[in-house]
C-alpha positions as CSV (number, residue, x, y, z in Angstrom):
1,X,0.0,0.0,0.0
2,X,2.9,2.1,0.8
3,X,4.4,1.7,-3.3
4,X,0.9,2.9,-4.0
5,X,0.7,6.3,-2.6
6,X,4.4,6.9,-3.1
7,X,3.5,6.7,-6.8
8,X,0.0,8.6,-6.6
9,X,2.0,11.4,-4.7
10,X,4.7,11.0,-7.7
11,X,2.4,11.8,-10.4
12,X,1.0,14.6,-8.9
13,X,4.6,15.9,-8.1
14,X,5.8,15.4,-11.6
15,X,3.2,15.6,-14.5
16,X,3.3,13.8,-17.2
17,X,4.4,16.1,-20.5
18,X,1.6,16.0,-22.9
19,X,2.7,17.9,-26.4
20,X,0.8,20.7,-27.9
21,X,1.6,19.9,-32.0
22,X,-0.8,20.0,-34.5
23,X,-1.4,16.2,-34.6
24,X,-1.9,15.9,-30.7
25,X,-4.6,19.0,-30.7
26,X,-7.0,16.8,-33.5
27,X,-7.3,14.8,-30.6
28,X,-10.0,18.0,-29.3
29,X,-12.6,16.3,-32.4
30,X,-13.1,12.8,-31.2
31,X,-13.0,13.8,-27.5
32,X,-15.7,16.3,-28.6
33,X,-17.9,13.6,-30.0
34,X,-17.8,11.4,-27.1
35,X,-18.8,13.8,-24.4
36,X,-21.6,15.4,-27.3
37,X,-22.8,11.3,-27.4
38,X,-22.6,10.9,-23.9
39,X,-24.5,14.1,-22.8
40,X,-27.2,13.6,-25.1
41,X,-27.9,10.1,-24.3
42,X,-28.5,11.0,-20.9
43,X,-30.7,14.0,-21.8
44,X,-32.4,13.1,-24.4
45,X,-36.0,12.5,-22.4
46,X,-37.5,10.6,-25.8
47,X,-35.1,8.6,-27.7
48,X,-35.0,8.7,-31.4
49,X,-32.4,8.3,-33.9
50,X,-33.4,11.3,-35.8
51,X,-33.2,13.6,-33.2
52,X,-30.2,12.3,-31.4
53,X,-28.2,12.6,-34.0
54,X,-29.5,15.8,-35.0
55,X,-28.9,16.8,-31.2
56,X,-25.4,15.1,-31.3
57,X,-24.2,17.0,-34.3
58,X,-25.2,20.7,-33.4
59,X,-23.6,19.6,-29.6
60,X,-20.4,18.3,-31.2
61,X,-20.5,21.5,-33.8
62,X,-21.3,24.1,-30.9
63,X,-18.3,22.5,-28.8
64,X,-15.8,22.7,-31.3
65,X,-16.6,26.0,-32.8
66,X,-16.2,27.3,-29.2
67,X,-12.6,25.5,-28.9
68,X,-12.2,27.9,-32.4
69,X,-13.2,31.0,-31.2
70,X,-11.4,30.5,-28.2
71,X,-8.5,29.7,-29.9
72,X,-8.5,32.7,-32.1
73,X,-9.3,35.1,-29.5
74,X,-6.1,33.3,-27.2
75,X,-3.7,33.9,-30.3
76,X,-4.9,37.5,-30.9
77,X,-3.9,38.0,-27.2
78,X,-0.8,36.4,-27.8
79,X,-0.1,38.1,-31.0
80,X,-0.9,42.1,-29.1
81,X,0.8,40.9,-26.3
82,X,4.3,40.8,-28.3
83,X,3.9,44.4,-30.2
């Protein structure tokens, strides 16, 4: 039990390094689609097809156009920042 919390109190001490390229930030679409599935299947009060895949799309769409905006806005920031 001891090796246990000496490593649970090791990853919190040292993070793991996770890198910001391009390829590792696609990772944002699918993780976007699985939390659009998963809240609308618990929300949904009547379940069709239609509309939960209708519901899922406009989720998934409104999540990652948010991700964009935000984006856009951080690197305008960024960009006034260094003038």
């Amino acid at each position: 039990m001891t090796s246990f919390c000496v490593v649970a109190a090791q990853i919190f001490a040292q993070p793991l390094e996770v890198s910001t390229t391009t390829i590792s930030l696609l990772w944002a679409f699918p993780l976007s689609m699985a939390i659009a599935i998963v809240y609308k299947t618990v929300k949904l009060e009547k379940f069709s097809w239609a509309s939960f895949i209708r519901e899922v799309v406009l989720l998934f769409g409104t999540i990652v156009g948010f991700l964009a905006l935000v984006a856009i806005g951080l690197f305008v920031i960024a960009y006034l920042a260094r003038l």
